[in-house]
PyMOL commands that place a pseudoatom at each C-alpha (Angstrom):
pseudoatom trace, name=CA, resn=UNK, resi=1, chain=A, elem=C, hetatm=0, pos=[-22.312, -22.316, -35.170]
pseudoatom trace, name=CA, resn=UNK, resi=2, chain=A, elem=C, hetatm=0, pos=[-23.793, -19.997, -33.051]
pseudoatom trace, name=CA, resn=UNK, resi=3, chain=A, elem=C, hetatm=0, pos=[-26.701, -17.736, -34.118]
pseudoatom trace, name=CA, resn=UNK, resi=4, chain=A, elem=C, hetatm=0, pos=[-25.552, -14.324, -34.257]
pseudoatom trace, name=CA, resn=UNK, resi=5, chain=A, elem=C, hetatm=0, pos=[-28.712, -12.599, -33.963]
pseudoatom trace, name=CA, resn=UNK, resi=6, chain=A, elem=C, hetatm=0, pos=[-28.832, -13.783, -29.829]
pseudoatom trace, name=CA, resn=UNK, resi=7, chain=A, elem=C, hetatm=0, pos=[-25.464, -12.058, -29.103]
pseudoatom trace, name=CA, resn=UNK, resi=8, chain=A, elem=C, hetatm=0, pos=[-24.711, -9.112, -27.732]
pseudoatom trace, name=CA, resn=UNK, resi=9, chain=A, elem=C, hetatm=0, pos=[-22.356, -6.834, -29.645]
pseudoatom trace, name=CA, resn=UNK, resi=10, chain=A, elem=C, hetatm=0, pos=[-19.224, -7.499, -27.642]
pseudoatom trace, name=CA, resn=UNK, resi=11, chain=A, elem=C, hetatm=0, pos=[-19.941, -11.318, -27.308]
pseudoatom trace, name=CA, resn=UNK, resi=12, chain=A, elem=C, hetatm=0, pos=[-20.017, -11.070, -31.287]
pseudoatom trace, name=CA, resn=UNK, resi=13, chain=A, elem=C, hetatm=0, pos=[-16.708, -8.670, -30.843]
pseudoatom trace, name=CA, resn=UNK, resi=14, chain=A, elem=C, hetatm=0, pos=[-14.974, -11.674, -28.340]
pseudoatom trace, name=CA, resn=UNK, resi=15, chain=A, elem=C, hetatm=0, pos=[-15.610, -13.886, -31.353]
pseudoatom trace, name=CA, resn=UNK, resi=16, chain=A, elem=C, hetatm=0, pos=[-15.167, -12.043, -33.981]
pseudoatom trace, name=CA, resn=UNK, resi=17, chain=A, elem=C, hetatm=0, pos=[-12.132, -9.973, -32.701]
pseudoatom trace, name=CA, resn=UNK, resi=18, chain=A, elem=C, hetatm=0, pos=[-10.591, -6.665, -34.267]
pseudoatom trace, name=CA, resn=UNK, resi=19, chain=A, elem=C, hetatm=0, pos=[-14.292, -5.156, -34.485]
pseudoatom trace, name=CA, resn=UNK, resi=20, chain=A, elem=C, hetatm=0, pos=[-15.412, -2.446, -31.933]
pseudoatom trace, name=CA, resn=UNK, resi=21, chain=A, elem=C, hetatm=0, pos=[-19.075, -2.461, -31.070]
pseudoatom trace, name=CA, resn=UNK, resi=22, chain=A, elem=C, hetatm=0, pos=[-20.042, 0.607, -33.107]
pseudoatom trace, name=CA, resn=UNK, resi=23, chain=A, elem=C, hetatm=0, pos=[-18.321, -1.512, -36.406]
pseudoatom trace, name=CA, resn=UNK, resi=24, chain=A, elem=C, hetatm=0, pos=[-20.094, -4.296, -35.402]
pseudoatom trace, name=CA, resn=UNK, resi=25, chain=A, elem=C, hetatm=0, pos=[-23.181, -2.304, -35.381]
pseudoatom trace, name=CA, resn=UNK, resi=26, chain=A, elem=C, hetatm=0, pos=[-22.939, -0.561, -39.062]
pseudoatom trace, name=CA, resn=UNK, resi=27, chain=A, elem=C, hetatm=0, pos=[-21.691, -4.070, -40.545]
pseudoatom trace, name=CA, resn=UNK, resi=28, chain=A, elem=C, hetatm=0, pos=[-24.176, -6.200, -42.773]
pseudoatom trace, name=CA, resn=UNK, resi=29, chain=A, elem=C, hetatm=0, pos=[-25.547, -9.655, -41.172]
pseudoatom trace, name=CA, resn=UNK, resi=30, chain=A, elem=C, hetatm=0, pos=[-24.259, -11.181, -44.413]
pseudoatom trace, name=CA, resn=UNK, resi=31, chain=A, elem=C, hetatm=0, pos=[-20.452, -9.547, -43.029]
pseudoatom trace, name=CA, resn=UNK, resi=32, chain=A, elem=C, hetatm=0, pos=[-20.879, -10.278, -39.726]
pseudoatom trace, name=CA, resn=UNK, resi=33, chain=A, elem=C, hetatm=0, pos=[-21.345, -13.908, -40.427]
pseudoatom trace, name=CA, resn=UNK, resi=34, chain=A, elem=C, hetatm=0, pos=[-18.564, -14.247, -42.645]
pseudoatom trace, name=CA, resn=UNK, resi=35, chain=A, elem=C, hetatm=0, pos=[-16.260, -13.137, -40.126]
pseudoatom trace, name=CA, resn=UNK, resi=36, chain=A, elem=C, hetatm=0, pos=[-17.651, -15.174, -37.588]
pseudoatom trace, name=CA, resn=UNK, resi=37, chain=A, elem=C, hetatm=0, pos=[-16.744, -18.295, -40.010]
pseudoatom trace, name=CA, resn=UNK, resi=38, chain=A, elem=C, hetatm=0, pos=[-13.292, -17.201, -40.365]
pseudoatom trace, name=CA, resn=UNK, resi=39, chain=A, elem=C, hetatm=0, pos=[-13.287, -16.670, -36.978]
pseudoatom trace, name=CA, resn=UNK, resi=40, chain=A, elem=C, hetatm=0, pos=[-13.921, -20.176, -36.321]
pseudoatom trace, name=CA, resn=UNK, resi=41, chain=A, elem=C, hetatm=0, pos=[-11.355, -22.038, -38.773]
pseudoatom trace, name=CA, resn=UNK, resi=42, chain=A, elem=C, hetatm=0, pos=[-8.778, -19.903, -37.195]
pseudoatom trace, name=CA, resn=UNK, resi=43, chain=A, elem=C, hetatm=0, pos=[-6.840, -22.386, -34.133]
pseudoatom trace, name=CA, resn=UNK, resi=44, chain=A, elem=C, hetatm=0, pos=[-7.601, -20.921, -31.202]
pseudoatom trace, name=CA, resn=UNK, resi=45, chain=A, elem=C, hetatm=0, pos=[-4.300, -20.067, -29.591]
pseudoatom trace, name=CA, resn=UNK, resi=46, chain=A, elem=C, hetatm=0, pos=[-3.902, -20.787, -25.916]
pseudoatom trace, name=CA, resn=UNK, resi=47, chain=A, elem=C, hetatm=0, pos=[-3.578, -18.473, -23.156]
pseudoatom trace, name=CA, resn=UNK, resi=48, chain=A, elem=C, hetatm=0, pos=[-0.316, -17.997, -21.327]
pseudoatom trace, name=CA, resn=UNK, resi=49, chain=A, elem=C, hetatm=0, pos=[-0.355, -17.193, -17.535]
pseudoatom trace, name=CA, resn=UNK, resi=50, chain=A, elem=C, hetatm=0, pos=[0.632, -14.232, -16.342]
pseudoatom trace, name=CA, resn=UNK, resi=51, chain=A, elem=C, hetatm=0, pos=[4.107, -15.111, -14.525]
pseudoatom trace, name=CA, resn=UNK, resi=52, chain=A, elem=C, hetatm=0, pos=[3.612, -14.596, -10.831]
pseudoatom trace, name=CA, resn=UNK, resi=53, chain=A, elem=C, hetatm=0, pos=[4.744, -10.874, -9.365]
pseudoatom trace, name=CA, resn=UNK, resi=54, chain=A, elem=C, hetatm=0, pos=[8.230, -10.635, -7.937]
pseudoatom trace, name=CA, resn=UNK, resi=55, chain=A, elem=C, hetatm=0, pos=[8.454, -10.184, -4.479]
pseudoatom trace, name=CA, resn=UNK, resi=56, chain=A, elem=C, hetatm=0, pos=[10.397, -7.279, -3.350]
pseudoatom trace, name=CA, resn=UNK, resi=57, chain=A, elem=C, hetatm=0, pos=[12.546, -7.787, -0.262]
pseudoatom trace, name=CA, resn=UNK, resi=58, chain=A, elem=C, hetatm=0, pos=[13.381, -5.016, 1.550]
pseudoatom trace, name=CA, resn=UNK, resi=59, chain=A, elem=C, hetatm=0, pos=[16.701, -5.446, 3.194]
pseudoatom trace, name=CA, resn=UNK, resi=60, chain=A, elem=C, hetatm=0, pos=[17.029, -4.676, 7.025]
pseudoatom trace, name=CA, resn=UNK, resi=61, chain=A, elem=C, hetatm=0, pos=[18.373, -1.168, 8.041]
pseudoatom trace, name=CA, resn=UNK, resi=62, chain=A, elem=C, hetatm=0, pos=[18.179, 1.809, 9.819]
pseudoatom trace, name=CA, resn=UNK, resi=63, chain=A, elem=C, hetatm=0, pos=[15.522, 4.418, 8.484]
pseudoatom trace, name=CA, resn=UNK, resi=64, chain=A, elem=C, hetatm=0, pos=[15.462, 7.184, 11.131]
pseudoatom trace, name=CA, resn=UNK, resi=65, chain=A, elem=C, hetatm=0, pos=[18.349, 7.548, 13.839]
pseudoatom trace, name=CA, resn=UNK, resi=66, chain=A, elem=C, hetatm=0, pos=[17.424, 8.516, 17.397]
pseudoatom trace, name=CA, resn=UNK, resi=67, chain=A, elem=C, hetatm=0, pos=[18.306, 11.877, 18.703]
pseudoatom trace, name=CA, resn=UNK, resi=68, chain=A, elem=C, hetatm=0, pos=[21.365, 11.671, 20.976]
pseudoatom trace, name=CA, resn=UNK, resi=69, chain=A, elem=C, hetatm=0, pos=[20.501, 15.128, 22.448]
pseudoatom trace, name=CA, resn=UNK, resi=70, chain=A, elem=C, hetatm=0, pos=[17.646, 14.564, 24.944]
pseudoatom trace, name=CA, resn=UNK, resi=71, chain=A, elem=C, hetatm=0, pos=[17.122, 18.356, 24.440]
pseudoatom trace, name=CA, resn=UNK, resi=72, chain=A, elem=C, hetatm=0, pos=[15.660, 17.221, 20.956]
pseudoatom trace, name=CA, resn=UNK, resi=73, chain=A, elem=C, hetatm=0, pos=[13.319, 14.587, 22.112]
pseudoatom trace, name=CA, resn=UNK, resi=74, chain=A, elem=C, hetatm=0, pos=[9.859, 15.994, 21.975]
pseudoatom trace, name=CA, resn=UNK, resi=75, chain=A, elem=C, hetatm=0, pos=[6.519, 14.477, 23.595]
pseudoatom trace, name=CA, resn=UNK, resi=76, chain=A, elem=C, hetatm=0, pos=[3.988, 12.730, 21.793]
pseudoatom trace, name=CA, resn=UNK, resi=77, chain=A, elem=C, hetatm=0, pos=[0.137, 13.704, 22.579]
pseudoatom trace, name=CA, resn=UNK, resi=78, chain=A, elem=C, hetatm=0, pos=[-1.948, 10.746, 23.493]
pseudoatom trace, name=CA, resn=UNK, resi=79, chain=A, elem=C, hetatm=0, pos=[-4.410, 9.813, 20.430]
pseudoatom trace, name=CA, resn=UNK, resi=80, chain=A, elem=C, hetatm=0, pos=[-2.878, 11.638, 17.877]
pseudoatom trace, name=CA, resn=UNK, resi=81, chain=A, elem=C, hetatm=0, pos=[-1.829, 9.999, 15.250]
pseudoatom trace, name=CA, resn=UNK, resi=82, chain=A, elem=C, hetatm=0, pos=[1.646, 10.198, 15.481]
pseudoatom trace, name=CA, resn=UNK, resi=83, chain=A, elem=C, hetatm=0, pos=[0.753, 8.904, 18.757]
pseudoatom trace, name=CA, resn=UNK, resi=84, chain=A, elem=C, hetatm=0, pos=[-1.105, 6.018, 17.176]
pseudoatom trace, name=CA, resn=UNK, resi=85, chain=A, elem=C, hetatm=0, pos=[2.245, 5.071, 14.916]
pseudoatom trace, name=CA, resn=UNK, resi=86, chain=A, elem=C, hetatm=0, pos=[4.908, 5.020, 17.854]
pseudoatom trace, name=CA, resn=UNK, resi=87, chain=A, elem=C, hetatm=0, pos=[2.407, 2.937, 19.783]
pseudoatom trace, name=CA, resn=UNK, resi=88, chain=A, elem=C, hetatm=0, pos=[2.556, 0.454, 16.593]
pseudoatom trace, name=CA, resn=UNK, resi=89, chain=A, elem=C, hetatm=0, pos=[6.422, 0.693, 15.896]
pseudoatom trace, name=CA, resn=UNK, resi=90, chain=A, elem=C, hetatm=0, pos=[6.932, -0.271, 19.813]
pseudoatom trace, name=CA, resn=UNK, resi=91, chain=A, elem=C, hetatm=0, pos=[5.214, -3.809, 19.240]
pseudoatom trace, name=CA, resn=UNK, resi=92, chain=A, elem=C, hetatm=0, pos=[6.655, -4.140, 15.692]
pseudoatom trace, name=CA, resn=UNK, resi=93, chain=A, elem=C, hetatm=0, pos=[4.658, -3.487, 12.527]
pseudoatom trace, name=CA, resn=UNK, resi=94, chain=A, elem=C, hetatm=0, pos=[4.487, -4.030, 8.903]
pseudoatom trace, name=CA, resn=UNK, resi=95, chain=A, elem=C, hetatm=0, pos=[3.601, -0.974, 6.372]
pseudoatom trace, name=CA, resn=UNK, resi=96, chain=A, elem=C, hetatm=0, pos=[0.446, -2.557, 6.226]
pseudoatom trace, name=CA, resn=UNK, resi=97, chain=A, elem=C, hetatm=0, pos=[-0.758, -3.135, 9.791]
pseudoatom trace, name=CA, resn=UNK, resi=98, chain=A, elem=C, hetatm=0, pos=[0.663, 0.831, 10.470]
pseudoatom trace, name=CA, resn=UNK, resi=99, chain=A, elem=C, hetatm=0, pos=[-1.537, 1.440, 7.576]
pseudoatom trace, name=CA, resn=UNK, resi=100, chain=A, elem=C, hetatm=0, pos=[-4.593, 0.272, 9.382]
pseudoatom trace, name=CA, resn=UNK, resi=101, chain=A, elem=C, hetatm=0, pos=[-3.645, 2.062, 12.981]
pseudoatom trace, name=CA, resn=UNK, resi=102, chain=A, elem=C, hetatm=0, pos=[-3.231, 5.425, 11.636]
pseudoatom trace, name=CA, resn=UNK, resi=103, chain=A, elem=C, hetatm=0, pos=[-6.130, 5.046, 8.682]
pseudoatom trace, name=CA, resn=UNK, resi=104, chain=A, elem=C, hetatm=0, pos=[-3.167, 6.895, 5.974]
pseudoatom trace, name=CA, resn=UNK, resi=105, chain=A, elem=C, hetatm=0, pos=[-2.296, 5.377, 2.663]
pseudoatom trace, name=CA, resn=UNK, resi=106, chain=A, elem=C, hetatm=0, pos=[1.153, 3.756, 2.076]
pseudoatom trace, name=CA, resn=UNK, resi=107, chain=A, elem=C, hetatm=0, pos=[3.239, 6.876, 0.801]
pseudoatom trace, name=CA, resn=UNK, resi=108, chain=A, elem=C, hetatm=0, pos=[2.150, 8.673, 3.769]
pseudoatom trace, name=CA, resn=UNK, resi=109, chain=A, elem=C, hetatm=0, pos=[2.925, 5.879, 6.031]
pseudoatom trace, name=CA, resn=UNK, resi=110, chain=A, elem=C, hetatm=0, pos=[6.198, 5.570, 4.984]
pseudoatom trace, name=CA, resn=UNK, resi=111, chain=A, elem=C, hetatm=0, pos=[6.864, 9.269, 4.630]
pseudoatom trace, name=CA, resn=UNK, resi=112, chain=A, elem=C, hetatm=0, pos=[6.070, 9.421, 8.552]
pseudoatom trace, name=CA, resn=UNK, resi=113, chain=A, elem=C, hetatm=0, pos=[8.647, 6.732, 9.536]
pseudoatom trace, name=CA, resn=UNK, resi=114, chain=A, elem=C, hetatm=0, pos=[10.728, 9.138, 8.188]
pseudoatom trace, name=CA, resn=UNK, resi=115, chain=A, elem=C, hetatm=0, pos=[9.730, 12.294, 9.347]
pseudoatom trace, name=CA, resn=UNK, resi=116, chain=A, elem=C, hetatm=0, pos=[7.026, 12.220, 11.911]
pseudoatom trace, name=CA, resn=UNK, resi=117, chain=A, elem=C, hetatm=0, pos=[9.287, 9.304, 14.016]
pseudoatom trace, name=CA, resn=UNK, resi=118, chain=A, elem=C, hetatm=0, pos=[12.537, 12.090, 13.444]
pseudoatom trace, name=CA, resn=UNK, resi=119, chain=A, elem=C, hetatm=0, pos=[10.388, 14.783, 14.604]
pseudoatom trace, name=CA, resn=UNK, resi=120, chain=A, elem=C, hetatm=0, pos=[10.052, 13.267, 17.813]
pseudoatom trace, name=CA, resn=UNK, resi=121, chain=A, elem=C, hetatm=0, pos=[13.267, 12.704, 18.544]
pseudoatom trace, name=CA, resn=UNK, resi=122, chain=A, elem=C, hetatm=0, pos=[12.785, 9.036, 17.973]
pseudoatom trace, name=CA, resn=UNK, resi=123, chain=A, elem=C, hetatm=0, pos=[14.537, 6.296, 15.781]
pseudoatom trace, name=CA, resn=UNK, resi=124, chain=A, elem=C, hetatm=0, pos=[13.027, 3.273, 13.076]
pseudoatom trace, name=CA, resn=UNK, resi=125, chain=A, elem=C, hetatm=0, pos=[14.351, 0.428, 11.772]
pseudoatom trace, name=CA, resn=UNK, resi=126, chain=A, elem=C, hetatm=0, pos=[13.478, -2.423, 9.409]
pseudoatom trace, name=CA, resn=UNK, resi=127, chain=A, elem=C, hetatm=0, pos=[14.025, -6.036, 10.565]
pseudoatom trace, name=CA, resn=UNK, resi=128, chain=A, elem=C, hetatm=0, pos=[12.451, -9.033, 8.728]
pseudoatom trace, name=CA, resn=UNK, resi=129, chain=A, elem=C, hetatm=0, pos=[10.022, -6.374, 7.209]
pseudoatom trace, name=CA, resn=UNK, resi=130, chain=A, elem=C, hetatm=0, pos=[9.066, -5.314, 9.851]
pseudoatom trace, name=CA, resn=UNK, resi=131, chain=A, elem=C, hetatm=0, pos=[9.618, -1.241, 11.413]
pseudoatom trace, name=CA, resn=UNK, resi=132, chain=A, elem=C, hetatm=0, pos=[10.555, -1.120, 15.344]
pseudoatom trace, name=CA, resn=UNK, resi=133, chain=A, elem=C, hetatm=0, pos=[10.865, 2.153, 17.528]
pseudoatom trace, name=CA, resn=UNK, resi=134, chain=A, elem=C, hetatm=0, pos=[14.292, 3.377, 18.407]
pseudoatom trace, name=CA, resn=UNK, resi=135, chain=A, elem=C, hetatm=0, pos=[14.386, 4.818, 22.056]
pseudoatom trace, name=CA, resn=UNK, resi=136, chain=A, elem=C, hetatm=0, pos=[17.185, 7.882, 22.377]
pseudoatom trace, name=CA, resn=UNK, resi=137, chain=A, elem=C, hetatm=0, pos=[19.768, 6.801, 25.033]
pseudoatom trace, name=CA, resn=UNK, resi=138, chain=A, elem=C, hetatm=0, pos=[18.315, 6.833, 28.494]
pseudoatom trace, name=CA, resn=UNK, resi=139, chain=A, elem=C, hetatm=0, pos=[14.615, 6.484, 27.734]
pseudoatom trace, name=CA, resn=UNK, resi=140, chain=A, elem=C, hetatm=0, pos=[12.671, 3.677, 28.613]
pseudoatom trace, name=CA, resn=UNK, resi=141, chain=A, elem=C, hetatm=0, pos=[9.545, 4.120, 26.411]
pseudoatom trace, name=CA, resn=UNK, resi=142, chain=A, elem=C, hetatm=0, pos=[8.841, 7.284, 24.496]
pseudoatom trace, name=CA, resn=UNK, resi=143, chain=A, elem=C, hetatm=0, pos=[7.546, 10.625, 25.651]
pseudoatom trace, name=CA, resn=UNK, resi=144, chain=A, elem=C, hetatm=0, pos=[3.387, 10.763, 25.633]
pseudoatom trace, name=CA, resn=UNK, resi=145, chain=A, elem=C, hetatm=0, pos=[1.866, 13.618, 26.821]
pseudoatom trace, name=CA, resn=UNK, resi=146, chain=A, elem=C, hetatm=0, pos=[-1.420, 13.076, 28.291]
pseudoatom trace, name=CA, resn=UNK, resi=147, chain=A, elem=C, hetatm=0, pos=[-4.622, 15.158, 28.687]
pseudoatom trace, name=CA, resn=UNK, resi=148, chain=A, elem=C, hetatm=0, pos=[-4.099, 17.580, 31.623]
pseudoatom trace, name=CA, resn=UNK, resi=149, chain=A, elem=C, hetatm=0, pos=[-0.322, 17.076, 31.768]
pseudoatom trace, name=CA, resn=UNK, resi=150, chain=A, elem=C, hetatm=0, pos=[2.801, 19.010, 30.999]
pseudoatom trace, name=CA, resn=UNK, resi=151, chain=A, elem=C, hetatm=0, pos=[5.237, 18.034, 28.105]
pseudoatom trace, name=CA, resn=UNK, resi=152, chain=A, elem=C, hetatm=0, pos=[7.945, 18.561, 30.328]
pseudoatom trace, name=CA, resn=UNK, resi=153, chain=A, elem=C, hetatm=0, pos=[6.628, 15.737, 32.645]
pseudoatom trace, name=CA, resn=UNK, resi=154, chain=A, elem=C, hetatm=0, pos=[5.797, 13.519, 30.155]
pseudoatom trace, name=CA, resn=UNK, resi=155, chain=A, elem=C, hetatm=0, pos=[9.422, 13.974, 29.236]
pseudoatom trace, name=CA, resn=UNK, resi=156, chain=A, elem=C, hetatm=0, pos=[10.724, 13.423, 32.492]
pseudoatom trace, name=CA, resn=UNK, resi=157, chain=A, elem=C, hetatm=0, pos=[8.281, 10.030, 33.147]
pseudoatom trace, name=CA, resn=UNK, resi=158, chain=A, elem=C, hetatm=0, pos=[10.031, 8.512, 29.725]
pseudoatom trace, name=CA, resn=UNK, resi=159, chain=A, elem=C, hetatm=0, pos=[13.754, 8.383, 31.218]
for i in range(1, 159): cmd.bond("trace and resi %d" % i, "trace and resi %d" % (i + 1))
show_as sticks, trace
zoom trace
């Protein structure tokens, strides 16, 4: 058996079990041992795995429709991070990798394919889990405005 006196309280705790540290510490040697010896004629019962996680699938759809009034299409400034989002929902992105473009945390990330890709006049949509852009009818690519340049041309360079 092991000697009692080398272990630390909550090694003598994992052994003994049902015994917080500060029992363990107002107990008697003479007690402490005793348990331990109970401890170890008791069969040690083995330890079940923890069944793996289920793995949610998300099934494909439509989260955000595209304006169909080009009136309600607004421009996008360059670096922001809205800006940084579209720019990953063009090439196709998972929650995670959009995670890492804009620097937000999930729940924001996926309150902005919501809102932020509505506000812009701009659609999503899940396929395969991923999100893609939606483009409002007659735009090419979606309205950035850069430094030094009007939103109405930035507009007007997307159709």
């Amino acid at each position: 058996m092991t000697d009692l006196n080398n272990l630390t309280k909550n090694d003598l705790a994992a052994i003994i079990g049902g015994m917080t540290a500060n029992q363990i510490k107002k107990a008697s040697h003479a007690d402490l041992v005793q348990r331990a010896g109970e401890a170890a004629q008791k069969p040690v019962q083995p330890v079940q795995p923890k069944p793996a996680p289920k793995v949610r699938v998300l099934d494909d759809r439509i989260i955000t429709q595209p304006a169909t009034d080009a009136k309600r299409v607004k421009a996008v400034t360059q670096g922001s991070k809205r800006h940084l989002l579209i720019q990953a929902l063009e090439k196709g992105a998972t929650v995670e990798e959009l995670m890492l473009a804009t620097g937000w945390g999930k729940d924001t990330v996926t309150s902005a394919l919501r809102w932020d890709v509505a506000q812009a006049g701009l659609g999503c949509e899940r396929k395969g889990g991923k999100y893609h852009l939606m483009l409002p009818t007659g735009f090419t690519k979606p309205a950035i405005v850069e430094k030094g340049q009007a939103r109405v041309d930035a507009l007007g360079n997307a159709k």
